[in-house]
TILOVEX-901862 format. One record per residue (C-alpha): x, y, z; residue in one letter. Coordinates in steps of 0.02 Angstrom, whole numbers, padded with zeros to 5 digits, always signed. Layout:
REM residues N
XYZa
...
This chain:
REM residues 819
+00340+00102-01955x
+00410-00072-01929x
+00536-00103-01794x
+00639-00277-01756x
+00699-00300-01577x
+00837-00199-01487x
+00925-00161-01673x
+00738-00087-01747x
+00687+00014-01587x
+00899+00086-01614x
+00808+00136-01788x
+00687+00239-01718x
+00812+00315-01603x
+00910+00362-01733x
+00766+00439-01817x
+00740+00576-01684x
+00824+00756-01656x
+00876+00778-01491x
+00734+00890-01431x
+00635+00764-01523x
+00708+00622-01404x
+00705+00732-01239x
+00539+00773-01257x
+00488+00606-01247x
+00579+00573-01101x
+00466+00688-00965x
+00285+00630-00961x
+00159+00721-01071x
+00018+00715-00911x
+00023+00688-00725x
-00010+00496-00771x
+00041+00491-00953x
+00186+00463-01084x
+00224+00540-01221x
+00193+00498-01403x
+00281+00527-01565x
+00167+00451-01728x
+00325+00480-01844x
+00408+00308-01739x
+00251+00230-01712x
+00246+00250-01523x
+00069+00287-01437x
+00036+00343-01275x
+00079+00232-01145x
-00048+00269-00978x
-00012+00245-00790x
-00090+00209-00625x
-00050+00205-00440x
-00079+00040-00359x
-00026-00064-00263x
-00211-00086-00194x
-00301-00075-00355x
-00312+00032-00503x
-00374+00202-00513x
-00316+00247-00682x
-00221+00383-00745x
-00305+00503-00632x
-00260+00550-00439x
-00440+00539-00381x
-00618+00501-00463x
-00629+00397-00631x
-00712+00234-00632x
-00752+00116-00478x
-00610-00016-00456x
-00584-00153-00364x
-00511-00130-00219x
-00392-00265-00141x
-00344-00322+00044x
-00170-00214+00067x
-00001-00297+00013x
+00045-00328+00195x
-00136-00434+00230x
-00098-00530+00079x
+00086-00571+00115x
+00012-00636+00298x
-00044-00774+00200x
+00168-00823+00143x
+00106-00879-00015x
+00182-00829-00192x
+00029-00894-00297x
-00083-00766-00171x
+00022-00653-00203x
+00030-00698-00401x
-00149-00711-00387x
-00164-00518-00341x
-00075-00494-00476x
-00181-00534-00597x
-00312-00435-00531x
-00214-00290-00524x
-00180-00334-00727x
-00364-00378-00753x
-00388-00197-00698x
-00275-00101-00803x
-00326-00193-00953x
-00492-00138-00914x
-00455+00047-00903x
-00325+00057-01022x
-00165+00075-00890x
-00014+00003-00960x
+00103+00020-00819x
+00027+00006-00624x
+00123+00081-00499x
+00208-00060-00397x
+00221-00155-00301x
+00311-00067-00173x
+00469-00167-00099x
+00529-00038+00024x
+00559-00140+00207x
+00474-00054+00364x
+00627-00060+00470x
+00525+00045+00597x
+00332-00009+00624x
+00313+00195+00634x
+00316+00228+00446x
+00150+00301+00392x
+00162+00184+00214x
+00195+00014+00302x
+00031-00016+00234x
+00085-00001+00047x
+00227-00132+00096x
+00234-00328+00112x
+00360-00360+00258x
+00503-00309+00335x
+00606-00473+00297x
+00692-00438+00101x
+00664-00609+00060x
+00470-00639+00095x
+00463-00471+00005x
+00571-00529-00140x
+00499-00682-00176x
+00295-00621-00158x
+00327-00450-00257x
+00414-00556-00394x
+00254-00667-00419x
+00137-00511-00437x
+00257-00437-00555x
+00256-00598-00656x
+00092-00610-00652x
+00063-00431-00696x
+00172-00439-00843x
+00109-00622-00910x
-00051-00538-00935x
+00055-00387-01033x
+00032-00253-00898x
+00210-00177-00835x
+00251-00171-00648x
+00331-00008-00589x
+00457-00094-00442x
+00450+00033-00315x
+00543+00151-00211x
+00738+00108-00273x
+00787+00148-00122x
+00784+00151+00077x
+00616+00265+00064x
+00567+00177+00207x
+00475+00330+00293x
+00385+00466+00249x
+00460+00605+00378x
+00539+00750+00239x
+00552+00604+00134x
+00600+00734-00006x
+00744+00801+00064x
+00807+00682+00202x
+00959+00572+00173x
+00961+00394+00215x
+01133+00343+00293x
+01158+00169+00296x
+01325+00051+00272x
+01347-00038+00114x
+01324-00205+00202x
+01157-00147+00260x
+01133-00080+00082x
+01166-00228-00018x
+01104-00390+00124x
+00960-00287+00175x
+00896-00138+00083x
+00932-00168-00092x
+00895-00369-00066x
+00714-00381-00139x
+00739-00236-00285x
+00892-00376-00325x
+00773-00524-00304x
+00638-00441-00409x
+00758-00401-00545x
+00820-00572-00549x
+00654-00681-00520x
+00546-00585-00626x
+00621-00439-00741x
+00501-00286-00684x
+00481-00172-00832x
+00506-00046-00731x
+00572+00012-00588x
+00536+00195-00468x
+00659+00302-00403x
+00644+00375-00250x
+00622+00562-00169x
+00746+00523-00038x
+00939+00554-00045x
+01054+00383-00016x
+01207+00442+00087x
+01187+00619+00045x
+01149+00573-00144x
+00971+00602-00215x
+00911+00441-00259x
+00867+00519-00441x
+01054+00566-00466x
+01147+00393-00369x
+01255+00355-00513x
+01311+00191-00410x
+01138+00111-00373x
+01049+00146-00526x
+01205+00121-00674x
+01321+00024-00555x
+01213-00100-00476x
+01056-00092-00551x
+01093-00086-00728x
+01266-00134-00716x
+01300-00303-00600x
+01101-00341-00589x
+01108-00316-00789x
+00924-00231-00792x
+00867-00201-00948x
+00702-00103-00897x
+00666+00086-00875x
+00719+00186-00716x
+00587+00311-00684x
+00560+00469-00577x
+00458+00454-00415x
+00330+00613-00463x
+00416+00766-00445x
+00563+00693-00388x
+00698+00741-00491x
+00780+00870-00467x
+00913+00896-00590x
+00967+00870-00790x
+01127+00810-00809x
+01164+00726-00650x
+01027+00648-00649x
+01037+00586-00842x
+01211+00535-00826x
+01190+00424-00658x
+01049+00311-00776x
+00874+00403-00733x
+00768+00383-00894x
+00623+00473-00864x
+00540+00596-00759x
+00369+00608-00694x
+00244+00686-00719x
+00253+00815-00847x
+00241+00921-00966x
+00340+01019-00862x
+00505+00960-00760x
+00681+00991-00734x
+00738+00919-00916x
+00681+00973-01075x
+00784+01111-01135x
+00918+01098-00971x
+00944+00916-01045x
+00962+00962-01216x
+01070+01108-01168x
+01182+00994-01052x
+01217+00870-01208x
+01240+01027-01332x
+01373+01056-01190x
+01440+00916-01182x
+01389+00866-00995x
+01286+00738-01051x
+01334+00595-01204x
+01191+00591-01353x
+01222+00398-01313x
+01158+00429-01116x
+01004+00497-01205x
+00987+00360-01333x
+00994+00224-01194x
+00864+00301-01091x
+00756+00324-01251x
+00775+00151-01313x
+00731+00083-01127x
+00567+00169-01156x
+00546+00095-01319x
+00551-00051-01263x
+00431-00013-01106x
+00314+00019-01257x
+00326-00120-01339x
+00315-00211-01207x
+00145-00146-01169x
+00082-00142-01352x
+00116+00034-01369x
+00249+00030-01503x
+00190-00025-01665x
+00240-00206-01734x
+00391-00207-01629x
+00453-00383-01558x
+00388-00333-01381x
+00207-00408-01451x
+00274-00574-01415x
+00236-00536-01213x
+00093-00478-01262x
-00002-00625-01342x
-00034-00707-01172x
-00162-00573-01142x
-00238-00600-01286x
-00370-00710-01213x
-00423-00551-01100x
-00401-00394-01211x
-00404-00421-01394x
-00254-00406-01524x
-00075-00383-01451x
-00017-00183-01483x
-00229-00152-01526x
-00340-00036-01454x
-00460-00167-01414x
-00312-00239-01289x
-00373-00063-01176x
-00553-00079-01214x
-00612-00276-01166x
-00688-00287-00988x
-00608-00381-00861x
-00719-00450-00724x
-00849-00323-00626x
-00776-00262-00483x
-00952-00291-00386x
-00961-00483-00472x
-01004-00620-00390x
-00828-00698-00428x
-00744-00561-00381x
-00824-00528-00220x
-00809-00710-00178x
-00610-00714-00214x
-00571-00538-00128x
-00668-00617+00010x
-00560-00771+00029x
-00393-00660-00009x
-00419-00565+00149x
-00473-00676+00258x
-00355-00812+00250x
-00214-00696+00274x
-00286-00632+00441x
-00199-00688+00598x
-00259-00766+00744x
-00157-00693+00871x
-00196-00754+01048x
-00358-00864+01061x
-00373-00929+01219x
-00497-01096+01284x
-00551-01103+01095x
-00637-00939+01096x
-00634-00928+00902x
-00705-00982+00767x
-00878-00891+00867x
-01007-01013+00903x
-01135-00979+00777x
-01278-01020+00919x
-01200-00859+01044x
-01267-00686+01070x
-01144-00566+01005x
-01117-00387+01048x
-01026-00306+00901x
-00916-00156+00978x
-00843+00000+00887x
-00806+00140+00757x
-00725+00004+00663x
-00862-00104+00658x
-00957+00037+00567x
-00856+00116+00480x
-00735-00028+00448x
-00549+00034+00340x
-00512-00052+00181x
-00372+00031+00129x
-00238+00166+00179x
-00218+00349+00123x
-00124+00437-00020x
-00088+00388-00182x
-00138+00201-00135x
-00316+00270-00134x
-00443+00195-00267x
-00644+00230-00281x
-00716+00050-00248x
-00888-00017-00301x
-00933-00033-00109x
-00837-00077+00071x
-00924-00211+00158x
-00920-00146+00360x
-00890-00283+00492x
-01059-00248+00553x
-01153-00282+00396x
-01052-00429+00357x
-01086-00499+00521x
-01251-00472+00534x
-01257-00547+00359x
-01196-00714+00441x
-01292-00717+00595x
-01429-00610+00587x
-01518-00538+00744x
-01389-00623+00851x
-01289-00458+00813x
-01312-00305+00909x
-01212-00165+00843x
-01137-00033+00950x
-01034+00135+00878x
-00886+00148+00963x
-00764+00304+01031x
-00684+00418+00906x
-00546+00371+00815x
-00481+00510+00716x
-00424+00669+00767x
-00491+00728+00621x
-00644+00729+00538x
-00677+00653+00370x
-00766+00704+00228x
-00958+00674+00258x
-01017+00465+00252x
-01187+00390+00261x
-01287+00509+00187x
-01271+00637+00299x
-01251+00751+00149x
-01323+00701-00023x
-01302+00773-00184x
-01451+00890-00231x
-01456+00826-00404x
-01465+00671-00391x
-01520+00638-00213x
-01395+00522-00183x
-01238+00523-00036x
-01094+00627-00072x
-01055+00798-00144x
-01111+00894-00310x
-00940+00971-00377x
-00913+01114-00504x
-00749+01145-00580x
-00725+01350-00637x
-00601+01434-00735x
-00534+01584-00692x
-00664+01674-00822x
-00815+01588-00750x
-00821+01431-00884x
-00881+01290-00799x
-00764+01136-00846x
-00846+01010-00757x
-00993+00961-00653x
-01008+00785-00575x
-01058+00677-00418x
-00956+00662-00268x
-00996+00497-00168x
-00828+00517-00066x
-00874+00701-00032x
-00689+00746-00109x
-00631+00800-00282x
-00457+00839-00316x
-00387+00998-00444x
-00264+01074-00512x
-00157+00929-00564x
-00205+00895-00759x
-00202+00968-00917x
-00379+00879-00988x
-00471+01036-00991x
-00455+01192-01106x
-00416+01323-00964x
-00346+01294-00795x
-00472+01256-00632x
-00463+01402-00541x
-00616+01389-00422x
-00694+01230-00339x
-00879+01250-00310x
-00953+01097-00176x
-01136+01103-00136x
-01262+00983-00028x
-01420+00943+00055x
-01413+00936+00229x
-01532+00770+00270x
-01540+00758+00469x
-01611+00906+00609x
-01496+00922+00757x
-01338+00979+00818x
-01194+00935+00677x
-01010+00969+00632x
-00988+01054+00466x
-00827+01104+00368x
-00709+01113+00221x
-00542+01013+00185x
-00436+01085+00073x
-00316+01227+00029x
-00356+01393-00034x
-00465+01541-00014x
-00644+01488+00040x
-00819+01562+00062x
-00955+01457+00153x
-01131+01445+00150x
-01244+01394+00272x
-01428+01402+00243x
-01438+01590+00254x
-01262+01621+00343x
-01088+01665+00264x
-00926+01655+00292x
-00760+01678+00200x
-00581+01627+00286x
-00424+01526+00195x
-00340+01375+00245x
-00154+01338+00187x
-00040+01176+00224x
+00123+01193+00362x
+00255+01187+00230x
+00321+01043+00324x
+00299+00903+00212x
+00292+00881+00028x
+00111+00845-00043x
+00010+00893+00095x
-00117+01000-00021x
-00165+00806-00079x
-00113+00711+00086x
-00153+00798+00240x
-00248+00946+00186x
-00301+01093+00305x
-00469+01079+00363x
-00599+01201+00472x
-00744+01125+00541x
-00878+01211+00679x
-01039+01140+00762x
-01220+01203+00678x
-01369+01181+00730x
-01455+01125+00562x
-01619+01094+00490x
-01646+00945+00365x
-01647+01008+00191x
-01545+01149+00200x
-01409+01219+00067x
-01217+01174+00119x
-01131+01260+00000x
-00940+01282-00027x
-00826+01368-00152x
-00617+01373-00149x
-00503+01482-00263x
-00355+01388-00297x
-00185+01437-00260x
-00071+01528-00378x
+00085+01464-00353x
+00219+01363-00462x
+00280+01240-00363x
+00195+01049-00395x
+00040+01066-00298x
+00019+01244-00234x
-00099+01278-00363x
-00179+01112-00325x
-00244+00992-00200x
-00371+00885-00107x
-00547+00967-00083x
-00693+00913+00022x
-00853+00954+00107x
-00861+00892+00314x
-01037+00835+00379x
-01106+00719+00507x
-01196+00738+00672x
-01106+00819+00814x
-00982+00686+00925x
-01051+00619+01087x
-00962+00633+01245x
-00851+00470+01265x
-00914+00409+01437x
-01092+00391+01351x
-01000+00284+01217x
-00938+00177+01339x
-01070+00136+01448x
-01173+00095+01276x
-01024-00022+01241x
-01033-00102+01407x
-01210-00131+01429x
-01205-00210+01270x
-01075-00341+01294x
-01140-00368+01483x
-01310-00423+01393x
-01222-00534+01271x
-01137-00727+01253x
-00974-00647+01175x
-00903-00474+01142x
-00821-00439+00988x
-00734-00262+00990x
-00667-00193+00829x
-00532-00077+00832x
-00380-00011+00748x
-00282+00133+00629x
-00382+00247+00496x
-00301+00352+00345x
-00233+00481+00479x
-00070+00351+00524x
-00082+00239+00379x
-00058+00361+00254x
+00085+00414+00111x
+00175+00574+00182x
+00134+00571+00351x
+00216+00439+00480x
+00149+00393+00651x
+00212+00440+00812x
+00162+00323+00929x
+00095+00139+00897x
-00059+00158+01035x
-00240+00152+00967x
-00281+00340+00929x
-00421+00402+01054x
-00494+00308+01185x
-00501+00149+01111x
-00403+00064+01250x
-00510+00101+01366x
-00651+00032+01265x
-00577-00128+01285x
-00516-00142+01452x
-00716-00076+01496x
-00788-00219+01364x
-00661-00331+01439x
-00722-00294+01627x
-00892-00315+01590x
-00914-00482+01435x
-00914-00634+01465x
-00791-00672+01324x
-00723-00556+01215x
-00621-00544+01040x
-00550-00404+00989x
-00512-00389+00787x
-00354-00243+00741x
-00408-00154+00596x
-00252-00099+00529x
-00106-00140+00426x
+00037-00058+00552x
+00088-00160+00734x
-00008-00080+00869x
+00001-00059+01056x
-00089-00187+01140x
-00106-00169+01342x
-00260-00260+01361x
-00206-00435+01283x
-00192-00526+01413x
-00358-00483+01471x
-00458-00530+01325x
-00506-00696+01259x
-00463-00704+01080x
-00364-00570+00953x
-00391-00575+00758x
-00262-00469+00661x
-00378-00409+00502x
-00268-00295+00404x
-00344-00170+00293x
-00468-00301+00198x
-00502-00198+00054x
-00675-00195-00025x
-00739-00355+00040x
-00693-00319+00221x
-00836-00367+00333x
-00867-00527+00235x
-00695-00573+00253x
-00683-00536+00466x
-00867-00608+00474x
-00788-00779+00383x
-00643-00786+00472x
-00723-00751+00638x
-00846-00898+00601x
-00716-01023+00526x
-00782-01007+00368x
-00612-00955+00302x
-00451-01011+00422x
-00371-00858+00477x
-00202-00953+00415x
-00093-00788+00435x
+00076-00782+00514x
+00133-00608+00553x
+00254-00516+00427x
+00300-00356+00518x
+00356-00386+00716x
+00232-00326+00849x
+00338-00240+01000x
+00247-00228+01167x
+00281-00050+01190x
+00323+00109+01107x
+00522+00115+01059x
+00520-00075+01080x
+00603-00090+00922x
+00787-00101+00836x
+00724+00040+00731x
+00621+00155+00795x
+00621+00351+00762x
+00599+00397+00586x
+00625+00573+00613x
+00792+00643+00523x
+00908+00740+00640x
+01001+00880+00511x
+00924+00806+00382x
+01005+00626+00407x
+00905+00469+00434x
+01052+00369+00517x
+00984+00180+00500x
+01111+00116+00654x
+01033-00039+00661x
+01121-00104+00516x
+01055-00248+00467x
+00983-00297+00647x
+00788-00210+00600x
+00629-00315+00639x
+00656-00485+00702x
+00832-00495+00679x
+00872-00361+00812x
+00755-00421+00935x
+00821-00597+00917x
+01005-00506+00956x
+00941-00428+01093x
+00930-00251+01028x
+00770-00234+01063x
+00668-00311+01238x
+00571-00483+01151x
+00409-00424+01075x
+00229-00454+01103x
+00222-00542+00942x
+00350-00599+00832x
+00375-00615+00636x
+00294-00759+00595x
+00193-00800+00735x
+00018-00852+00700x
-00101-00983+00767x
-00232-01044+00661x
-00372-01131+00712x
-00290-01309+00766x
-00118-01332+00827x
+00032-01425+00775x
+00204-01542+00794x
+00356-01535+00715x
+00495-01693+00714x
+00634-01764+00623x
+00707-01595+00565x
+00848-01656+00398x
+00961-01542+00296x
+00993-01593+00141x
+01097-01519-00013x
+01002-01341+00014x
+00829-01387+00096x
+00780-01407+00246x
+00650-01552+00284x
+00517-01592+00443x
+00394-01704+00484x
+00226-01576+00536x
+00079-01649+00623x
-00096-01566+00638x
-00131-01626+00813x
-00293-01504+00837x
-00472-01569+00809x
-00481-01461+00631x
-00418-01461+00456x
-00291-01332+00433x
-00147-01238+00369x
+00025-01231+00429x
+00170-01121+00368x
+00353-01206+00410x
+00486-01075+00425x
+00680-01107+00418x
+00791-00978+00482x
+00975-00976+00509x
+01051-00906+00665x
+01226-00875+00616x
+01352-00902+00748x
+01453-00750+00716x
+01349-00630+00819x
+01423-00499+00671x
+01286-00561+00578x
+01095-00577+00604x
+00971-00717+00616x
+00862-00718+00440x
+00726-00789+00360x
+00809-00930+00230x
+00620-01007+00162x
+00457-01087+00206x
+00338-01201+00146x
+00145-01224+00177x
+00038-01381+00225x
-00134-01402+00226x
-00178-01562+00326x
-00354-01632+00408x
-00348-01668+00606x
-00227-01790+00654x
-00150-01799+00476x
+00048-01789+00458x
+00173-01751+00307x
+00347-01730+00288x
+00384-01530+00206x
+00525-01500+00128x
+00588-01303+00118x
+00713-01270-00004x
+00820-01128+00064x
+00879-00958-00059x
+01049-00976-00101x
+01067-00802-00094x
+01030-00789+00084x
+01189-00893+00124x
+01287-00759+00092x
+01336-00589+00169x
+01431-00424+00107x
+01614-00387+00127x
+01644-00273-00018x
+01602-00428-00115x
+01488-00567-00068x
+01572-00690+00049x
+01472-00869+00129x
+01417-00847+00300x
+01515-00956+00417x
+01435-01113+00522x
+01278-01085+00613x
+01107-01125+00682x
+00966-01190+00555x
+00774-01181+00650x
+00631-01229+00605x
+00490-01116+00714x
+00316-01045+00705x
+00415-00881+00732x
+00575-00841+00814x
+00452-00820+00956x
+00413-01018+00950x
+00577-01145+00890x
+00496-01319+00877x
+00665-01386+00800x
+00849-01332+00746x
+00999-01410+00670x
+01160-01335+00751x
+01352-01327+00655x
+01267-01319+00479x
């Protein structure tokens, strides 16, 4: 059936009962839409991101790239990086037939304790804006839609589900709501997420004023407003304040409660028709809708996947995740966004010619990525040590490091393998509840997830894991997972059950219960696991996250350390690795303190004491805790580097790759050191009292005690002079000098310190230079318009004030006052 623009896709409307047009507005599948032949609409398929893309599956499925986390690639203050990513990310979905990817997520970290900071690009809404809006461009040039996500102030993951967000409206609109608006404007995301949380007592599924008013009203958004999963909570409410459609489905709080409601007259047919046609024209956006007028966005991908609207547009290959190209660009992608945080007497780039003693868990088992629905099954993670010793050889010695989680993770480096095919990871069976096996498959993460599709012909009922045991000694064995289980151990037995705490949603898939004990084990023998699935019908009772736990028992952490020590004693340089894992930087769950978890501290402090020089590199996305700064040498922020992470530390360490990053989320030098700081909701309210003083802006007010690092802050590997400082019809221009003895990168920031203390110091644009030693060039930064404005129940100028030019609030090399 043919279709013309807004007045055909009306047509097809028109065509449909209204069970007809309800029904398609609920998914069909966890990560599907519905289809309806009769109008020519196939199904349109989903996938989480923002990291890479899974497919429309919560675990398993193909290997995908996976890329350096959004904050890591912000760090570089780049839009065509961040455009760049998004092509990937398109490249992917192409490949695996996704139409729409999940992100990219604009939610601001007012406090550095939210467990999804990770997922996020910065906690100033313009640096967010303006990078999110080149992915989604870039996304969507290459006809893949951009879910905009979490619409809004779901910046923590404490009872995210039922807490309320309480926050002013001039907080709301200059500070919250700011890169959703920039988004919108820049780049026209074809969709955009609604969140679990309430706004001002309001579930953000039902908030008639953000989602009709604003969003579809003054921002004139033409997209689709979808559902967070499980989400919604309601039919009519939730229809009439502009939702247009829930995820996942089949099953969900519409269907016949939303036909009933408009047979009722609660809801307008036309309410239903809007949210239909939005979809539509997702669809044909995305090639889904047959010879509509959305095909016109699609023939720029044509050069990647075949015939705009075809099936070959889902079936052509994009580049191999494990390619030479692509290993060499995720390489580059992660390591120039790292950050050089102190280096002092020239410590980095390492001298190729030294000795090094390579320190920690991290280095071993270095993190690419954070936990939850951001998870993706990559090709291969590059560790810092391999990468290293890649570079330099036998000038590496590598040393394990204390523990770092609290607890243990499913079984890595072959300290299980599958008994079929003799490789690492888990054989898994899926059972019905009559015994039919529905699937059996390889494990290499030692997980498997159940119980959240409809692709098989009965429901899973029973998880069956099984492995081969391949070291002798003393080792830690368990299950993750919820559910009734019964254990085998060589020749021993045992049956308990494990269930979640209630206390936050999606913990079956998140944090799920786990039982481990010590064994003493012979190599070869039989571990062998099986879980009944719950019974329940809420979302994920009768599903979850399952897994098998093996690896050699834990050594005592004194013996750790004085390994550590008499390693770095014995070398030229020490370089210590150290950071977060998947147990803070996770979806649902957010942290409680921003130390290093275990004794990692003291690691350093003891490396410290004994090296001649030594570097320590943060593995992780979230600020942390640093006590030992000023007694180390050098610090390299690394991020979560994604699948090319030792390759990307090991070049950045050696100067193959400047470490150009400036800081996007505010370091505080000590727990509570922040405008924002608990994200724990007190009767269910998540007051945000800060206003619009979070991050940088309240520390510059004096909220907060100064912090250890600011936003922004950054050095590089050469150093640099700013003069002449000009404002000029809306820029901002400075002379910039590379006075170091390298080529390098410089990013000029221009900020404006209004002089009404009412209103907060912000970020108003930047510019990057690349320049050779002793090179010089004037940079001119145009400045946002809309960041000259503020919120007074309309938008009013901001009075006179201070414009800066700085490295960082935290290091002014110029200003302009009365502007």
């Amino acid at each position: 059936m043919k279709s013309s623009g807004s007045a055909g896709r009306g047509a097809l409307v028109r065509s449909l009962s209204l069970p007809e047009k309800v029904a398609l507005l609920t998914g069909a599948s966890a990560f599907t839409l519905g289809s309806r032949e009769s109008i020519g609409l196939g199904e349109v398929r989903v996938s989480d991101g923002p990291a890479g893309v899974r497919g429309a599956t919560f675990s398993g499925g193909p290997t995908a790239v996976l890329l350096p986390n959004p904050t890591l690639l912000a760090a570089f203050w780049d839009e065509d990086a961040a455009a760049e990513a998004g092509r990937i990310l398109a490249e992917e979905a192409l490949a695996r037939g996704v139409h729409v990817v999940l992100g990219p997520t604009v939610n601001l970290p007012r406090s550095p304790l939210g467990g999804r900071l990770f997922e996020a690009y910065s906690e100033d809404p313009l640096l967010t804006g303006k990078l999110a809006a080149a992915a989604v461009r870039a996304m969507q040039d290459l006809g893949v839609g951009a879910a905009l996500k979490h619409l809004v102030a779901n910046d923590s993951e404490t009872a995210r589900n039922t807490m309320s967000s309480e926050l002013d409206e001039a907080t709301l609109r200059e500070v919250a709501l700011l890169p959703f608006e920039i988004v919108v404007a820049d780049a026209d995301p074809w969709a955009i997420v609604a969140a679990y949380n309430r706004v001002n007592g309001t579930p953000a599924t039902e908030h008639r004023e953000l989602i009709t008013g604003i969003v579809k009203g003054e921002w004139g958004y033409r997209g689709l407003v979808m559902s967070d999963w499980f989400a919604a909570r309601s039919a009519g409410p939730a229809a009439n304040a502009g939702l247009d459609l829930v995820m996942p489905g089949p099953r969900g709080p519409w269907g016949e409660a939303l036909v009933g409601a408009v047979e009722s007259g609660e809801v307008s047919e036309a309410v239903i028709d809007d949210h239909l046609g939005r979809l539509l024209l997702l669809a044909a956006r995305v090639g889904a809708l047959k010879d509509d007028t959305g095909a016109d966005h699609l023939a720029r991908a044509d050069h990647l996947a075949g015939a705009p609207g075809s099936a070959a547009r889902h079936t052509r290959s994009a580049v191999a995740p494990d390619s030479a190209a692509r290993r060499a660009q995720l390489t580059r992608l992660a390591a120039q966004g790292m950050t050089v945080l102190v280096n002092e007497n020239g410590t980095l780039p390492l001298d190729r010619a030294r000795t090094v003693a390579l320190i920690g868990r991290h280095a071993v088992e270095t993190i690419g990525m954070g936990g939850g629905s951001a998870h993706v099954t990559p090709p291969y993670q590059v560790s810092v040590a391999d990468g290293l010793r890649g570079a330099l050889g036998d000038l590496v010695t590598v040393v394990d490091g204390v523990e770092v989680r609290s607890r243990p993770v499913p079984a890595r480096g072959g300290f299980l393998t599958d008994g079929e095919t003799g490789t690492s990871g888990v054989r898994v069976k899926l059972l019905s509840e009559s015994g039919t096996e529905l699937e059996r498959r390889h494990a290499a993460d030692a997980t498997t997830t159940a119980g959240l599709d409809e692709r098989y012909a009965e429901p899973v009922a029973t998880v069956v894991l099984s492995a081969v045991i391949t070291r002798s000694g003393t080792a830690e064995l368990g299950v993750l997972g919820s559910g009734d289980w019964t254990v085998r151990i060589g020749d021993s037995e045992s049956s308990f059950s494990l269930s979640t705490t209630g206390r936050n949603f999606g913990e079956e898939l998140v944090v799920p219960p786990l039982s481990t004990g010590v064994h003493t084990v012979t190599a070869g023998t039989t571990f062998e696991a099986s879980v009944r699935l719950g019974s329940g019908t809420d979302a994920f009772s009768a599903a979850g996250l399952f897994g098998l736990i093996g690896r050699p028992a834990r050594r005592e952490t004194v013996d750790v350390i004085d390994d550590a020590v008499r390693a770095a004693a014995g070398a030229d340089v020490a370089v210590v690795v150290v950071g977060l894992t998947e147990e803070q930087e996770t979806e649902g769950v957010d942290k409680s303190t921003l130390h290093l978890p275990g004794a990692q501290d003291a690691l350093v402090e003891a490396v410290a004491g004994a090296a001649r020089r030594t570097i320590v590199v943060v593995n992780a996305a979230s600020p942390v805790i640093m006590p030992w700064r000023t007694r180390v040498d050098a610090v390299l922020w690394a991020g979560l580097p994604g699948q090319e992470a030792g390759h990307a530390i090991a070049a950045a360490l050696l100067g193959n790759i400047e470490p150009a990053g400036r800081l996007v989320t505010t370091f505080p030098a000590e727990d509570g050191g922040s405008p924002a700081w608990s994200v724990t909701p007190v009767d269910g309210v998540l007051a945000y009292a800060e206003g619009r003083f979070a991050g940088y802006r309240g520390h510059d007010a004096g909220l907060a005690p100064a912090p250890a690092f600011w936003f922004g802050h950054g050095l590089g590997y050469t150093t640099w002079d700013y003069s002449d400082i000009s404002y000029s019809s809306g820029s901002v221009a400075v002379t910039v000098t590379n006075t170091g003895p390298r080529a390098g990168r410089e990013v000029v920031q221009i900020y404006f310190r209004p002089q009404d203390n009412a209103h907060p110091v912000r970020l108003m644009g930047w510019s990057a230079v690349s320049l050779p030693a002793g090179g010089s060039a004037r940079v001119t930064v145009p400045t946002d318009p809309r960041m000259w404005r503020a919120w007074a129940g309309t938008w009013v100028p901001l009075g006179p004030g201070e414009l800066i030019a700085a490295r960082g609030l935290g290091d002014v090399r110029a200003a302009l006052g009365r502007i």
